[in-house]
C-alpha positions as CSV (number, residue, x, y, z in Angstrom):
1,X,10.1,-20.4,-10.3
2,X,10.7,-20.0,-13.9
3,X,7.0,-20.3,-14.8
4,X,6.2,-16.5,-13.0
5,X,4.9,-14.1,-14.8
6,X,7.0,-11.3,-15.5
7,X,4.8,-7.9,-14.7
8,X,5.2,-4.6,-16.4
9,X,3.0,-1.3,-15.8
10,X,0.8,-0.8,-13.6
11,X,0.5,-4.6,-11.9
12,X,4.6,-3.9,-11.9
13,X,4.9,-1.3,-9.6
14,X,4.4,-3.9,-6.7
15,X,8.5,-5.3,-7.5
16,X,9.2,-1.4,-6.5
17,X,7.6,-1.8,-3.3
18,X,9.1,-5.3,-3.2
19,X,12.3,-4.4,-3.7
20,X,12.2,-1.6,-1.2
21,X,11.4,-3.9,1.7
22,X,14.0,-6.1,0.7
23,X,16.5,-3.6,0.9
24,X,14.9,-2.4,4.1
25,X,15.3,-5.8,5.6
26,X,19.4,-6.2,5.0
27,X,19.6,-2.9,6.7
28,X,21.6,-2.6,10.3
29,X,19.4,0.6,11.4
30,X,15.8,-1.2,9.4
31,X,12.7,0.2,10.2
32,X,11.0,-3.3,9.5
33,X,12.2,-6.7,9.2
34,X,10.6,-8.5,6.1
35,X,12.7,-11.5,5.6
36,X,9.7,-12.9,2.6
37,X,9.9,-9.9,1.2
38,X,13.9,-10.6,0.1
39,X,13.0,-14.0,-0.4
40,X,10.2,-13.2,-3.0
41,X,12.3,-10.2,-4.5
42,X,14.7,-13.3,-5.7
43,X,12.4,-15.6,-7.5
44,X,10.3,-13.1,-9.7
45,X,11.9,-12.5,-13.1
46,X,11.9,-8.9,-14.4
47,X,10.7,-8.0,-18.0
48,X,13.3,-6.0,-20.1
49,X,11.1,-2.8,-20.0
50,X,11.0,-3.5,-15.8
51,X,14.5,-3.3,-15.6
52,X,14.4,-0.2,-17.8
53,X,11.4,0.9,-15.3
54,X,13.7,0.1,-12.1
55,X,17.0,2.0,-13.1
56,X,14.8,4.6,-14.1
57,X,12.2,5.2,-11.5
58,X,13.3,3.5,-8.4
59,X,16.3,5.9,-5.8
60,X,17.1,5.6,-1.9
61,X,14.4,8.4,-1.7
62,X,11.8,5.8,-3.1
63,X,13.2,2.9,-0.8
64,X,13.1,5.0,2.4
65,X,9.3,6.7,1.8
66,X,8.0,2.8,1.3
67,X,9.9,1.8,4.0
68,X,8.7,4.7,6.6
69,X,5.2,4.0,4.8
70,X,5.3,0.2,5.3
71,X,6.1,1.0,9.5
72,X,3.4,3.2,9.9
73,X,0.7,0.4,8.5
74,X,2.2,-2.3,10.4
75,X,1.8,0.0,13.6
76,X,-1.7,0.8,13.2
77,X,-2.5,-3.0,11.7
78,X,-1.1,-4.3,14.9
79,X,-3.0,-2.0,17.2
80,X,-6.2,-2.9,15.4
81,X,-5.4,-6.8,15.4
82,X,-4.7,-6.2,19.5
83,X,-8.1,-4.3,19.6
84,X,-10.4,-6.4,17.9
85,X,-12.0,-9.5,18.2
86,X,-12.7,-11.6,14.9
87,X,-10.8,-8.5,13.0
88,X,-10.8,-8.7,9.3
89,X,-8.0,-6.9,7.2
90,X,-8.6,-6.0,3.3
91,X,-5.4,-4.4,1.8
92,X,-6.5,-2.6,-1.1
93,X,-3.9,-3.0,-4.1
94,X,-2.0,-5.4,-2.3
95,X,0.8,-5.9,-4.1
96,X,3.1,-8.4,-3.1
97,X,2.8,-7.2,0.6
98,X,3.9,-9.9,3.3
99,X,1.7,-8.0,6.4
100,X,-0.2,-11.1,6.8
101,X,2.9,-13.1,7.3
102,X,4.7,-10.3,9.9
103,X,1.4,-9.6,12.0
104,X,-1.6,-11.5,10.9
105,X,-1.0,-15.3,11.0
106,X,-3.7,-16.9,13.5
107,X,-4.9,-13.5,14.2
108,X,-7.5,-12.0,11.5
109,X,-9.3,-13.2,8.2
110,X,-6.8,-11.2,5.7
111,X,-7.5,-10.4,2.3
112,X,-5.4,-9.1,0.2
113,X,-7.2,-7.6,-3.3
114,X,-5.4,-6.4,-6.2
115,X,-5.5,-6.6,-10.6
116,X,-5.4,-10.2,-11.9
117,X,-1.8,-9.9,-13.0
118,X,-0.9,-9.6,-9.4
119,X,-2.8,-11.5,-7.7
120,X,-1.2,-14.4,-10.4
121,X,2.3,-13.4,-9.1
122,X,1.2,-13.7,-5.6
123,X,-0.5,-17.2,-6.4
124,X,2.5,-18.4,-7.4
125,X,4.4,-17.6,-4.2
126,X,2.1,-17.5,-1.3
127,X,-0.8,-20.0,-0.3
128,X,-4.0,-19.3,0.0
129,X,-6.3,-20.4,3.1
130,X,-9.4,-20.0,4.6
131,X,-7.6,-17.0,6.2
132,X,-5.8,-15.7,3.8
133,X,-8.0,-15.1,0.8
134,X,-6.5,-13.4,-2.7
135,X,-9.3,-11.5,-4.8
136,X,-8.1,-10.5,-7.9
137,X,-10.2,-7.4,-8.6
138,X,-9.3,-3.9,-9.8
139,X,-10.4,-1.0,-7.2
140,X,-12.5,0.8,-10.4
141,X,-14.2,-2.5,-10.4
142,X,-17.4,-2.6,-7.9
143,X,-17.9,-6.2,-7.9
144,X,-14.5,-6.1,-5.3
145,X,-17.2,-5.6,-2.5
146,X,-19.7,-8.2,-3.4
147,X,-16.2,-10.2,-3.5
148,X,-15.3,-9.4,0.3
149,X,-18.3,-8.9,1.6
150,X,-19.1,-12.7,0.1
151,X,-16.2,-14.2,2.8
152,X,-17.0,-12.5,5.6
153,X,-17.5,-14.6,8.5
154,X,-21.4,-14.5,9.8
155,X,-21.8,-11.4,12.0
156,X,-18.6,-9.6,11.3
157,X,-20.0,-6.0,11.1
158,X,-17.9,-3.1,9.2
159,X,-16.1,-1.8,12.9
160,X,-14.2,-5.1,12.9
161,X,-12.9,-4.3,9.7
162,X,-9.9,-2.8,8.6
163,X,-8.7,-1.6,5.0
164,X,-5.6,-0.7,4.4
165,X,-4.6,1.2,0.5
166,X,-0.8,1.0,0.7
167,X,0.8,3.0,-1.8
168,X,-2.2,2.7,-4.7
169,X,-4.5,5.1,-4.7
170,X,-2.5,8.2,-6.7
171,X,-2.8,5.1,-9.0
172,X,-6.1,5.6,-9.4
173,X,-7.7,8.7,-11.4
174,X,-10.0,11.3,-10.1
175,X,-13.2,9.8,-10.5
176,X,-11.7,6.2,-9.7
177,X,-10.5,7.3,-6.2
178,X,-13.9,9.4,-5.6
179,X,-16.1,6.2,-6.4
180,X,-13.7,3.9,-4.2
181,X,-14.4,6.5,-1.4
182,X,-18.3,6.5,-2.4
183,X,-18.3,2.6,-1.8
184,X,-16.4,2.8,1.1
185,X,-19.0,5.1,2.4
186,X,-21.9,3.1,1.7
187,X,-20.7,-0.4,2.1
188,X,-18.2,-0.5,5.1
189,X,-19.1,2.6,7.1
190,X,-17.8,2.8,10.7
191,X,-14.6,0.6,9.4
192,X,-11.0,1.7,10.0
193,X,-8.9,2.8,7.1
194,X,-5.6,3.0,7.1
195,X,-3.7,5.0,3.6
196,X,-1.5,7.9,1.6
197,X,-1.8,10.2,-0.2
198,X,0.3,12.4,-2.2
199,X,0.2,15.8,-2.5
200,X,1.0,19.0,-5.5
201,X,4.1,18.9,-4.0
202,X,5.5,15.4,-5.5
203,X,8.3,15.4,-7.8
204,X,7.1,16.5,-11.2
205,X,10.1,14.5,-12.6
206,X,9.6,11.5,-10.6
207,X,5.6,11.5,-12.0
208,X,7.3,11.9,-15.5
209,X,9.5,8.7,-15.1
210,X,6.5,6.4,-13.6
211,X,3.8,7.5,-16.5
212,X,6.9,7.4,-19.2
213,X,6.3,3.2,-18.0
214,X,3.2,2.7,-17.9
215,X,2.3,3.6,-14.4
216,X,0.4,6.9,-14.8
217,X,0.0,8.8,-11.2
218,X,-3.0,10.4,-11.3
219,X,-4.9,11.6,-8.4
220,X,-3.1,14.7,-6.1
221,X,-4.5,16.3,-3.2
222,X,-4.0,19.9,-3.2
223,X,-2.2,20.2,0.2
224,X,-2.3,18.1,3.8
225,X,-5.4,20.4,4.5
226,X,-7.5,18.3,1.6
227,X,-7.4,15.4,3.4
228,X,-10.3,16.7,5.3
229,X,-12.5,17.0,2.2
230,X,-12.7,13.4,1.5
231,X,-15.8,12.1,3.6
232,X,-13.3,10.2,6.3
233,X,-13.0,10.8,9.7
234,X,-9.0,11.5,10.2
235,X,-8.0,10.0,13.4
236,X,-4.5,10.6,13.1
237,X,-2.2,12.2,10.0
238,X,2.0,12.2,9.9
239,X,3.8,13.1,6.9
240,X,6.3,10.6,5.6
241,X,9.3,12.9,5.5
242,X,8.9,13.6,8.9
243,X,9.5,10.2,10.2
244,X,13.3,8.4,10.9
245,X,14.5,11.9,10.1
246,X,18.3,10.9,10.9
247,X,17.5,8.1,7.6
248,X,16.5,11.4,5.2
249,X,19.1,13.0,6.4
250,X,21.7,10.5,5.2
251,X,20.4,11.0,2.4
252,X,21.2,14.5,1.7
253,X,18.0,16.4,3.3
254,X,18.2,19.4,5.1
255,X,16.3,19.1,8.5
256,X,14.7,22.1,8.6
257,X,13.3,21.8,4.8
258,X,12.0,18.2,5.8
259,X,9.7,20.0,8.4
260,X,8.1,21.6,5.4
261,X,7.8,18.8,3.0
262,X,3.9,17.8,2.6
263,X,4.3,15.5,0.3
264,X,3.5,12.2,1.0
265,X,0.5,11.9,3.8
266,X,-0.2,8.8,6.1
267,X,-3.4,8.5,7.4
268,X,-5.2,6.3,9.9
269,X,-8.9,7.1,9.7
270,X,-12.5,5.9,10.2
271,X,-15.1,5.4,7.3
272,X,-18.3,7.6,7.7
């Protein structure tokens, strides 16, 4: 597929996550099998300054937290697709994720909503249906919810719903990420929502190498005790250096300092 567009920035960040489910997939002890994800990982070509973004930016540590990340949303997707009649999924800066494919096939209206750029990529790879829908909108952008709210079946009501922001929203800055949470709020309350967020903690270097291409994170919660302070109902909360602790501790982490690592926070919660 020679005629794929080769992303950079922001829209490139989704051949990180890619590329971390691949490598999660050829794995003996995987958390996840994701056999489109290694298939996808193949056909999309890489820009020059990608490949400089990769060798820079991406480590084990990065494959492992999207990994552990990309379990917890499939458990909670699942639970919600078992629980739910007529369910309707929205991932929120999709990416090039393949959730729809592992859990949601003949199950749920899926949408998967991300910038233009990637929603071309995944045009060019996946087929859209009547239950798979691609909206290619930015989250800063409001018309996203006029967008989903537009291919809703009739009587689908916001507690059928779940969204799901995988890995995006320390994308987003400040006041983006407040007003996504505002329109949340006053669009889609009593939904389920389902995403991370990082904390103060987070690698000063590893924010250095992701703005030096382009990819800017932005929005930081102070500690796991902010999470309350954003207008959700929190259902549940697990830190993502607390899971498949024997994994971080192949890779060099000591067990005890794991227990004290807030860094990257997994949330299922409920819109109010």
């Amino acid at each position: 597929m020679s005629n794929l567009p080769a992303l950079s920035g922001l829209p490139g960040t989704l051949l990180f996550t890619l590329r971390a489910r691949a490598e999660e997939h050829g794995r003996a002890d995987r958390l996840l099998a994701d056999p489109l994800a290694a298939q996808w990982y193949e056909q999309l070509p890489q820009s020059a300054a990608m490949q400089q973004a990769m060798a820079a930016a991406y480590s084990p540590v990065f494959q492992l937290g999207t990994a552990v990340r990309a379990q917890f949303y499939d458990e909670v997707a699942e639970r919600f697709l078992a629980g739910h009649d007529q369910p309707v999924i929205v991932e929120l800066g999709a990416g090039l994720s393949t959730r729809f494919a592992r859990l949601g096939v003949d199950r749920a209206l899926w949408l998967e909503l991300d910038l233009p750029e990637a929603i071309a990529a995944r045009q060019r790879l996946d087929e859209e249906t009547a239950s798979h829908r691609f909206l290619p909108f930015s989250l800063a952008d409001e018309a996203w919810v006029q967008a989903v709210t537009a291919v809703l079946p009739e009587g689908v009501v916001p507690a059928n719903m779940l969204f799901i922001a995988e890995g995006v929203l320390f994308f987003l800055s400040p006041a983006d990420a407040a007003a996504l949470f505002r329109l949340l709020t006053r669009h889609f309350p009593g939904a389920a929502f389902a995403l991370d967020v990082l904390t103060e903690q987070f690698s000063p270097s590893a924010r250095r190498r992701f703005a030096a291409h382009d990819a800017p994170m932005q929005w930081f919660l102070a500690d796991e005790q902010s999470i309350h302070t954003l207008g959700l109902s929190v259902l549940r909360s697990v830190v993502a250096a607390h899971q498949a602790p024997a994994r971080w501790q192949a890779l060099g982490f000591d067990p005890a300092q794991l227990l004290t690592t807030q860094v990257n926070i997994l949330m299922e919660a409920m819109i109010v």
